[in-house]
C-alpha positions as a printed NumPy array, in Angstrom:
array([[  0.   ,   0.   ,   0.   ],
       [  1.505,   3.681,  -1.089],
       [  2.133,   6.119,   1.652],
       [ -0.887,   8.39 ,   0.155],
       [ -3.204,   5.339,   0.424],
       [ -2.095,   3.913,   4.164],
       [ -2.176,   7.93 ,   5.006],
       [ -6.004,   8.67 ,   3.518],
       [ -6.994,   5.741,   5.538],
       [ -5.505,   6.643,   8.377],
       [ -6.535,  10.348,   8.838],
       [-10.213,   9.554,   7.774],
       [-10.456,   6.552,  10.024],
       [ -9.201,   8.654,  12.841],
       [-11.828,  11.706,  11.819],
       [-15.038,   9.744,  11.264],
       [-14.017,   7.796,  14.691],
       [-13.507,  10.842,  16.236],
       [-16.832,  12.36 ,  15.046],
       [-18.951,   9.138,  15.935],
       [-17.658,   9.478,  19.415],
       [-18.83 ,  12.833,  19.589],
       [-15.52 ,  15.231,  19.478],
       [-16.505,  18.934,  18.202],
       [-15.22 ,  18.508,  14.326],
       [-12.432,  21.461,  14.505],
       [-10.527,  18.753,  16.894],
       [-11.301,  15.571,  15.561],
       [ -9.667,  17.591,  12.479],
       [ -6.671,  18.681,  14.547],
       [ -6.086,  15.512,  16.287],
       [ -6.374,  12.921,  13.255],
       [ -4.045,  15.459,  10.923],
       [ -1.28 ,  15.662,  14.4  ],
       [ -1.489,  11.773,  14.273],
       [ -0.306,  10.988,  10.882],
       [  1.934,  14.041,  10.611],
       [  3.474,  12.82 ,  13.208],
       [  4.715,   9.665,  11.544],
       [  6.936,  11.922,   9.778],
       [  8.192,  14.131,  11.594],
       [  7.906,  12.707,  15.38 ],
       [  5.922,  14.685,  17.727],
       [  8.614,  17.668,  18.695],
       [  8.58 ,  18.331,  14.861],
       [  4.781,  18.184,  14.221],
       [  3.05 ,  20.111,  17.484],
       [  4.497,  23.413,  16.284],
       [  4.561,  22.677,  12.319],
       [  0.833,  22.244,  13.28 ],
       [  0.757,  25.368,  15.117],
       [  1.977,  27.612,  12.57 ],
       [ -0.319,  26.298,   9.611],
       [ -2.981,  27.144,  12.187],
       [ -2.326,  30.129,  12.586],
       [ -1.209,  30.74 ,   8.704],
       [ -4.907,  29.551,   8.124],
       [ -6.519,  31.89 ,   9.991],
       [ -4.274,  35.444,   9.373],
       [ -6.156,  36.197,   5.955],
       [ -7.497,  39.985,   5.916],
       [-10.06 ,  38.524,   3.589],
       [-11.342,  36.018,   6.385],
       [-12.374,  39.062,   8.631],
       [-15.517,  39.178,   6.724],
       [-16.528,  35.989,   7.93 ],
       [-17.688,  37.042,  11.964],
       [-18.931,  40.675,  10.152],
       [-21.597,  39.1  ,   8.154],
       [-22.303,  36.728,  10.815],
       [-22.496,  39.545,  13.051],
       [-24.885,  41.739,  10.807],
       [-26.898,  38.762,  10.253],
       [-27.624,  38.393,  14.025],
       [-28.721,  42.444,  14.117],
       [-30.583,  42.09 ,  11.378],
       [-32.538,  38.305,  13.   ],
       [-33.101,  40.743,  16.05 ],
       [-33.588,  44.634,  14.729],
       [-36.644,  43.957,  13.033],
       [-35.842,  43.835,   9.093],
       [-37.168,  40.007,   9.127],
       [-40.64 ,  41.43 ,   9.442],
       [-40.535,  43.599,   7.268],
       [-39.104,  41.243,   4.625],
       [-41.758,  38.929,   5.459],
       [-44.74 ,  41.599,   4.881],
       [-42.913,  42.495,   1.79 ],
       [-42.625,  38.966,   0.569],
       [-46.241,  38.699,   1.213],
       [-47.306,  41.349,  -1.042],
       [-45.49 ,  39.427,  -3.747],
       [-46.886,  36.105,  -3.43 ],
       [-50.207,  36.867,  -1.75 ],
       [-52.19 ,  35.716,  -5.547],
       [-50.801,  32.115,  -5.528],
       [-51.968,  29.227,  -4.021],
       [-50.382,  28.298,  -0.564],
       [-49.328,  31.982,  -0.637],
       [-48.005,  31.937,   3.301],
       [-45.218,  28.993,   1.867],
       [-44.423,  31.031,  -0.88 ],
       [-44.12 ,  33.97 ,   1.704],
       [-41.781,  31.889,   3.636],
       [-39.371,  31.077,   0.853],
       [-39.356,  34.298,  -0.574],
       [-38.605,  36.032,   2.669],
       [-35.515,  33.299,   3.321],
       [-34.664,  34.361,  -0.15 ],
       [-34.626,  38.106,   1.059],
       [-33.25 ,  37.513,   4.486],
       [-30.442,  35.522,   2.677],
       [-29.373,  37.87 ,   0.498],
       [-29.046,  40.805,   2.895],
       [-27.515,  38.181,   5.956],
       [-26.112,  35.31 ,   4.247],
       [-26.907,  32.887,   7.049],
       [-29.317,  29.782,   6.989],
       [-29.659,  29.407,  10.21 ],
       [-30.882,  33.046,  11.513],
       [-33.097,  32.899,   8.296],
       [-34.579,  29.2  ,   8.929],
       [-34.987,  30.529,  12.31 ],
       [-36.387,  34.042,  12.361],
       [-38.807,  33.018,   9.064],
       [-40.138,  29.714,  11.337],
       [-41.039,  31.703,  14.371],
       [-42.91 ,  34.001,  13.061],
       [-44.078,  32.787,   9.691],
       [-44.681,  29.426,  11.531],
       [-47.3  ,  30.249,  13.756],
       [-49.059,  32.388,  11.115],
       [-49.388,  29.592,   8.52 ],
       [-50.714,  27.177,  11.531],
       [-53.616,  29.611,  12.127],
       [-54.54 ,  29.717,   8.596],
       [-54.581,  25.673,   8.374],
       [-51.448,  24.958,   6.578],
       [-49.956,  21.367,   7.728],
       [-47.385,  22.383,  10.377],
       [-44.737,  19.891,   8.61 ],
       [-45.09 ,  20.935,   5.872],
       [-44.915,  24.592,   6.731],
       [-41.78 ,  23.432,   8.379],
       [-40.505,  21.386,   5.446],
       [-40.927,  24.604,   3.079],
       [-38.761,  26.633,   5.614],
       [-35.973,  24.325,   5.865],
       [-36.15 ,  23.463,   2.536],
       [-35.597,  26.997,   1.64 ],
       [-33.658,  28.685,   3.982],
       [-30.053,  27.878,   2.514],
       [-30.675,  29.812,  -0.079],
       [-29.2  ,  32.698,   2.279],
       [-25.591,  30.217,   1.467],
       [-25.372,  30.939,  -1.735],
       [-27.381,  34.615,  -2.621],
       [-24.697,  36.468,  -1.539],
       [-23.216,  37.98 ,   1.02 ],
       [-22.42 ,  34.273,   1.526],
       [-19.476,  33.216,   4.217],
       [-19.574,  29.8  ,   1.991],
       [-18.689,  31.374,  -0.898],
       [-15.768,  33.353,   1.155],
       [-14.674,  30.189,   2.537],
       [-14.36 ,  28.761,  -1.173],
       [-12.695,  32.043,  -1.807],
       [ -9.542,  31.43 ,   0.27 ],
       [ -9.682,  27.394,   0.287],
       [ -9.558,  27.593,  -3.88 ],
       [ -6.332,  30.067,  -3.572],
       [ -7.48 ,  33.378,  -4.102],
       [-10.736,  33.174,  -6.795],
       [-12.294,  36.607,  -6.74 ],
       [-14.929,  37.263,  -4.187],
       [-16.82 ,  39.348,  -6.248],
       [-16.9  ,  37.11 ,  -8.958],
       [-18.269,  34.164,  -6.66 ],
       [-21.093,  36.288,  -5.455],
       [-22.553,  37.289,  -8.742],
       [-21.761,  33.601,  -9.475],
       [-24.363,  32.511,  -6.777],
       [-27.333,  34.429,  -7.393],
       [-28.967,  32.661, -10.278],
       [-28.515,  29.087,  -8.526],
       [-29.371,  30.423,  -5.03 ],
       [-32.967,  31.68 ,  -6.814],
       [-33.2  ,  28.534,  -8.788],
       [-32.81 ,  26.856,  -5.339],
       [-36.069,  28.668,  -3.982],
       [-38.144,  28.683,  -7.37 ],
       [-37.467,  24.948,  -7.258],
       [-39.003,  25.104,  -3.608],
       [-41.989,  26.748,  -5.175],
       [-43.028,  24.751,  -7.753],
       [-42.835,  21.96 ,  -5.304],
       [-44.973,  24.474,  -2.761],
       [-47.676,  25.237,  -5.192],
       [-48.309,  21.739,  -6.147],
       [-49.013,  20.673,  -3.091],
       [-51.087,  23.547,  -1.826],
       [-53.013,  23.443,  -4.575],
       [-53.692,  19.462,  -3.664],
       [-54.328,  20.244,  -0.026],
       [-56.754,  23.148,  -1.427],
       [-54.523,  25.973,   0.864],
       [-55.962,  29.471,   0.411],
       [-54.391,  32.315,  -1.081],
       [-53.7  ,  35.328,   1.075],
       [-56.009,  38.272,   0.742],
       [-55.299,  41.19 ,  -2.405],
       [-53.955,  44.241,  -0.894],
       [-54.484,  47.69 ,  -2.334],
       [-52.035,  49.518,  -4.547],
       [-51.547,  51.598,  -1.211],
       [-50.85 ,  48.873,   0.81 ],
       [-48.391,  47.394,  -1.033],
       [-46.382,  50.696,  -1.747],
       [-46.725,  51.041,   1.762],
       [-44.854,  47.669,   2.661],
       [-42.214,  48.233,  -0.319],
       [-41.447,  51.41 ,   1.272],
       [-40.579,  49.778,   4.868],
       [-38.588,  47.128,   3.148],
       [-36.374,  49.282,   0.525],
       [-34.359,  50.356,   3.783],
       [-33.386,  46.764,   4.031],
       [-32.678,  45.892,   0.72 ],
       [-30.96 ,  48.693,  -0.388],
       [-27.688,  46.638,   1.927],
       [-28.058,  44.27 ,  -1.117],
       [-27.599,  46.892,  -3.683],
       [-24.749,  48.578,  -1.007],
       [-22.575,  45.205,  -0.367],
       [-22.863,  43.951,  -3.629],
       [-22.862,  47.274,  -5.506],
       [-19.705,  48.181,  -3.28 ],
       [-17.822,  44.725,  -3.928],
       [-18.433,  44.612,  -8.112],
       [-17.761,  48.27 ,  -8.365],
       [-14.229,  48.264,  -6.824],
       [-15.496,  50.971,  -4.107],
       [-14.703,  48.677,  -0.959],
       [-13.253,  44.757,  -0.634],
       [-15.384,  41.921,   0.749],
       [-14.063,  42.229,   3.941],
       [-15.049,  46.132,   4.25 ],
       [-17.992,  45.815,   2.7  ],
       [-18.993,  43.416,   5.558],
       [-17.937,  46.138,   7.971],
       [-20.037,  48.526,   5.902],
       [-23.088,  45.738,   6.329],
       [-22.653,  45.931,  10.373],
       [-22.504,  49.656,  10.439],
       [-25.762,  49.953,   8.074],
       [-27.801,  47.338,   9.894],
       [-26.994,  48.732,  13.36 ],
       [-28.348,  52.406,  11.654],
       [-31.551,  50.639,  10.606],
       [-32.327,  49.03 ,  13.871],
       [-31.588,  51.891,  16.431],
       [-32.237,  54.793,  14.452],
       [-34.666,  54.077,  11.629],
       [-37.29 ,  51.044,  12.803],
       [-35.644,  51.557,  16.474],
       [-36.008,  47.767,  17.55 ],
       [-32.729,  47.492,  19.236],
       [-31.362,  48.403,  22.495],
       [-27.819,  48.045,  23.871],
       [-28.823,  45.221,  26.361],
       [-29.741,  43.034,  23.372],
       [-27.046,  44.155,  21.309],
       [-24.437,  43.292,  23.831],
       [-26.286,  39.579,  23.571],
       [-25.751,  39.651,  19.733],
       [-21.892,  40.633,  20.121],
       [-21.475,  37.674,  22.756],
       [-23.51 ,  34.694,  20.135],
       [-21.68 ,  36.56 ,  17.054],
       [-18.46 ,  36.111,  18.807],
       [-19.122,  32.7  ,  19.899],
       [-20.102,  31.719,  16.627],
       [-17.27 ,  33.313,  14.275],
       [-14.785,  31.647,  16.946],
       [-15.875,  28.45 ,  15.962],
       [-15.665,  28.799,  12.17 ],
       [-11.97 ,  30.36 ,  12.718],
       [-10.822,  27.444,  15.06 ],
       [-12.046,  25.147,  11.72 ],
       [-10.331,  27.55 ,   9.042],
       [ -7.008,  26.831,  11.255],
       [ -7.747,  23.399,  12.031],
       [ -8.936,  22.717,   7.956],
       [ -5.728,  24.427,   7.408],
       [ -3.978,  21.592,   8.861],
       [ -5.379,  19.   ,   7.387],
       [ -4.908,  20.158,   4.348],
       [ -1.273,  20.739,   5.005],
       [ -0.893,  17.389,   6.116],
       [ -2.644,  16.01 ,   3.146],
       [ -0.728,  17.962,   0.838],
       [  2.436,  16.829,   2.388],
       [  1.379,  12.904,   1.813],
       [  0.025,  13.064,  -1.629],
       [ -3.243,  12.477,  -0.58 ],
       [ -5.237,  14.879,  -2.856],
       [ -3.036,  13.518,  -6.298],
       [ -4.37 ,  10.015,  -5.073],
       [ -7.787,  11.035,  -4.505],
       [ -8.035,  12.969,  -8.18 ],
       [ -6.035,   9.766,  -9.619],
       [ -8.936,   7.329,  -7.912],
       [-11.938,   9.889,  -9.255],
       [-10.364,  10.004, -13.28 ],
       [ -9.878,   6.075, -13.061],
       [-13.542,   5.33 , -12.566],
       [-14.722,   7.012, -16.289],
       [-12.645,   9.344, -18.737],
       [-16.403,  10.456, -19.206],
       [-16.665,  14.004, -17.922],
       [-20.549,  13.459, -17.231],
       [-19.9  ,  10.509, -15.087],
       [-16.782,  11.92 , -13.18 ],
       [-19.068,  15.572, -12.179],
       [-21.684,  13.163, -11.01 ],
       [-19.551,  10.742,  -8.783],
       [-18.164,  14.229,  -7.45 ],
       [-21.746,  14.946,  -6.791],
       [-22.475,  12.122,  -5.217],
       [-19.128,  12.292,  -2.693],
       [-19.848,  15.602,  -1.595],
       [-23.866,  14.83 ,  -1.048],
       [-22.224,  12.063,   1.219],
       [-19.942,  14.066,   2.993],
       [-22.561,  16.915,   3.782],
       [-24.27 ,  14.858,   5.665],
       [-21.752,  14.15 ,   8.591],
       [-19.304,  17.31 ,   7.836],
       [-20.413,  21.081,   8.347],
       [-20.446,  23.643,   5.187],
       [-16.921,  24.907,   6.257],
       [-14.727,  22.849,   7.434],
       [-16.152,  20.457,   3.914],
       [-15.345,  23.155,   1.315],
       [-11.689,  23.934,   3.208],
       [-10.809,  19.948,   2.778],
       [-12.578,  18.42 ,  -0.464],
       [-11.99 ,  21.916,  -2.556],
       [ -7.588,  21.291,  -2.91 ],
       [ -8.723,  17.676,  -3.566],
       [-11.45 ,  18.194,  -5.887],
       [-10.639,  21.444,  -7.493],
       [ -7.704,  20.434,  -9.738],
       [ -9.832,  16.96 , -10.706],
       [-12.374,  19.765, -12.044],
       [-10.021,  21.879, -13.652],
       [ -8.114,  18.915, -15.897],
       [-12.36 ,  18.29 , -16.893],
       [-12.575,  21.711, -17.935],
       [-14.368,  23.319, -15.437],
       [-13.067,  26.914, -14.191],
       [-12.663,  27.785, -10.353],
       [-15.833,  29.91 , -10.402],
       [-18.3  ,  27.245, -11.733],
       [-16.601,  24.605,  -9.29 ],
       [-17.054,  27.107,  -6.402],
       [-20.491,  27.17 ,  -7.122],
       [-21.044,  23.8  ,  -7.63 ],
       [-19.288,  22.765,  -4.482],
       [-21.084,  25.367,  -1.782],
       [-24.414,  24.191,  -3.56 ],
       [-23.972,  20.843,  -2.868],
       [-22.4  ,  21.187,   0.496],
       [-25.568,  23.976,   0.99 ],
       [-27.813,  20.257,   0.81 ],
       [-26.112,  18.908,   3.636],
       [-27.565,  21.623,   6.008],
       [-30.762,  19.995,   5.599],
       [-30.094,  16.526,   6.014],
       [-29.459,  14.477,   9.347],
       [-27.269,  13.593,  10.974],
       [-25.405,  16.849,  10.902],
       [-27.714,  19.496,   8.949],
       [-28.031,  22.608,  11.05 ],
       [-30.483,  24.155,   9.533],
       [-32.95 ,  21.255,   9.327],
       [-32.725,  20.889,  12.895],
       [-32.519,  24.631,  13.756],
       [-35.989,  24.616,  11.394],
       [-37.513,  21.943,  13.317],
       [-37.094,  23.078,  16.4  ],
       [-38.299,  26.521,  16.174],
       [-41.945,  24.877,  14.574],
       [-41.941,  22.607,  17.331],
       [-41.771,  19.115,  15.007],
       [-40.371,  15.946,  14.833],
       [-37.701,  14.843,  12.441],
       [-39.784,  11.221,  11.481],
       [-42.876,  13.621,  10.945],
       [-41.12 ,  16.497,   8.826],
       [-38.578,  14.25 ,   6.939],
       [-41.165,  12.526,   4.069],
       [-42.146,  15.882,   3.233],
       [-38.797,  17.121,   2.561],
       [-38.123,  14.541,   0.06 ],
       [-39.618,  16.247,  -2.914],
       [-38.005,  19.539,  -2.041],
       [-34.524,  17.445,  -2.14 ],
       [-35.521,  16.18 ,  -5.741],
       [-36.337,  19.283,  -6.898],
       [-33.107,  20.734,  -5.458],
       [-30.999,  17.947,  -6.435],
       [-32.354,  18.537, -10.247],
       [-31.107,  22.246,  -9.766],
       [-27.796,  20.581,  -8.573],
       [-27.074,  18.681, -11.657],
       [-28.31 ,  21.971, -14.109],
       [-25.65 ,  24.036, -12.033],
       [-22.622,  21.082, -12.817],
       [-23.67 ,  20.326, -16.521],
       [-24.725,  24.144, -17.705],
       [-21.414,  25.98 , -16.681],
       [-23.661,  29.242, -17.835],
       [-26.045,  29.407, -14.778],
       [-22.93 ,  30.215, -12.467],
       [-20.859,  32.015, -15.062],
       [-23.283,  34.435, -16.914],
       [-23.426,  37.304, -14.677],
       [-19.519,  37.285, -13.367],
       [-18.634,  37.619, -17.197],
       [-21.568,  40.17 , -17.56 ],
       [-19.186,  42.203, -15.252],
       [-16.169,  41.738, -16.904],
       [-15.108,  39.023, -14.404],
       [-13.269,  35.635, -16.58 ]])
């Protein structure tokens, strides 16, 4: 057995042991990478080799956007703007059958693309969508299968920390270029969640919502443009060379703290303080993975792991269809035991240059990758937005899972679109001059 091969099984063995037994993923990642480095280089050599590619992993200027969005993301789950979103969605969708589902994926669509988090979108959307739809008579599963469902679509509608993530893990592709590169499968995503919505309201004979006047809805667009003018800010600022990603999350923080204490006034200091402590906590976490990811893939890198890997992929077809779709299929796999991050930070050096000798560019790869991964948030036994979903409607897993299934059809057809038509992911960086 080659040193790459005895290696791969090693560090894998050790991580998925590690993982079944319960150890937090950043050091099941840091522990199986310190055990086979250490092979080579004895313990005294690896502990601080280790350190240093942590820490290498981790000082990135670009990777200080990653707690900002987080952070505006938690002001804007807490300062209000979901509502409005939501009353805004509703104006749009109020015509079509099962109108309050439609609401729902709409407003994650919204939420998304001015937080870029899945959670605080499956999460503020449930509680008080949820409760709204159960009044009316909608199924509380399935209301709770259309918000899960939809609520990664905040992952890849930019801002997205995924597609930052991809950014750095893929060797410097361009942020902005990534971004623009997500929006048409991110609404895909959700119009795929509709289609599936509407047929089965229609079945289940759910009511549509009741027409509003012309006043009333330029009364709602009005409350909302606040809000989504941070789209037309961040993503304006990024593709028009004004600020980097990493200000312009700054910029988002500083905007959405204006629009909750000044403008809709929803926000005090007392809860704000609570938002710096979870935002904190949270981008802690992803930075200890960035650091520990780093490792691993230092440690793969050094063993010819990721040549092995790509050699094993192109030996199973010379058929470019069949080698995207066993990719496909891997990464489906591994998003349902391994977290968004730390997944794109390992598989994208191993994947990545399997892709490019196929053809594929860094941009449609970095799109196809984050969408996959994005499917694993709503599967067990890791997905944290399914079960951040459930819990906030109250459900059970057993009762909301056989609903789901047709939403993870339809979003597994968008999948395969996004791998074999390079143009969905690609039109509107080139529009902007990005290649």
């Amino acid at each position: 057995m080659g040193t790459a091969a005895a290696a791969s099984i090693l560090i894998f063995s050790i991580l998925v042991a590690l993982l079944l037994m319960g150890v937090p993923i950043g050091i099941s990642l840091c522990v199986a990478s310190l055990v086979v480095i250490t092979q080579s280089l004895g313990f005294s050599g690896a502990a601080p080799a280790s350190a240093l590619k942590m820490f290498q992993g981790i000082n990135i200027f670009t990777l200080l956007a990653i707690p900002f969005f987080i952070l505006a993301g938690n002001i804007m789950n807490k300062g209000g703007i979901a509502m409005r979103l939501i009353n805004f969605a509703t104006a749009l969708t109020g015509k079509i059958p099962g109108s309050l589902a439609h609401t729902n994926i709409v407003a994650n669509m919204l939420f998304g693309a001015i937080s870029g988090s899945g959670t605080a979108a499956a999460s503020a959307m449930g509680s008080i969508i949820g409760p709204i739809e159960s009044r009316e008579g909608y199924d509380e599963d399935f209301a709770a299968a259309v918000n899960v469902a939809s609520a990664p679509t905040g992952l890849l509608i930019p801002p997205s920390t995924g597609l930052i993530t991809y950014a750095l893990a893929s060797g410097g592709t361009s942020v902005a270029a990534l971004f623009l590169g997500g929006y048409i499968p991110g609404i895909l995503w959700g119009v795929s969640c509709m289609i599936v919505a509407f047929f089965y309201a229609r079945k289940r004979n759910y009511v549509r919502q009741k027409s509003i006047t012309l006043k009333e809805f330029a009364h709602v667009t009005l409350e909302a443009v606040p809000s989504l003018l941070l789209i037309i800010i961040v993503i304006g600022g990024i593709c028009g060379g004004i600020f980097t990603a990493t200000e312009a999350s700054a910029v988002a923080v500083i905007y959405s703290l204006l629009l909750s204490f000044f403008l809709y006034r929803t926000l005090n200091m007392k809860e704000l303080y609570s938002i710096l402590i979870s935002s904190a906590k949270m981008s802690g976490i992803i930075m200890f993975l960035v650091g520990a990811s780093n490792i691993m893939a230092w440690v793969m890198s050094f063993t010819g792991i990721p040549d092995a890997i790509a050699g094993g992929v192109l030996s199973i077809s010379d058929n470019k269809i069949i080698v995207l779709l066993t990719i496909n299929l891997l990464l489906l796999f591994v998003g349902t035991f391994m977290d968004l991050t730390p997944a794109i930070l390992i598989f994208t050096p191993i994947l990545l240059p399997v892709c490019q000798k196929l053809g594929m560019s860094a941009l449609h790869f970095g799109i196809m990758i984050v969408y996959n991964l994005c499917i694993g948030c709503i599967t067990p036994p890791v997905g944290n937005i399914l079960f951040v979903g459930i819990k906030v409607a109250g459900r059970k897993l057993e009762h909301v899972m056989p609903l789901l299934l047709r939403y993870y059809v339809a979003i597994f057809i968008i999948l395969l679109l996004v791998t074999y038509i390079p143009w969905i992911s690609t039109f509107l960086p080139q529009l902007a001059g990005y290649h």
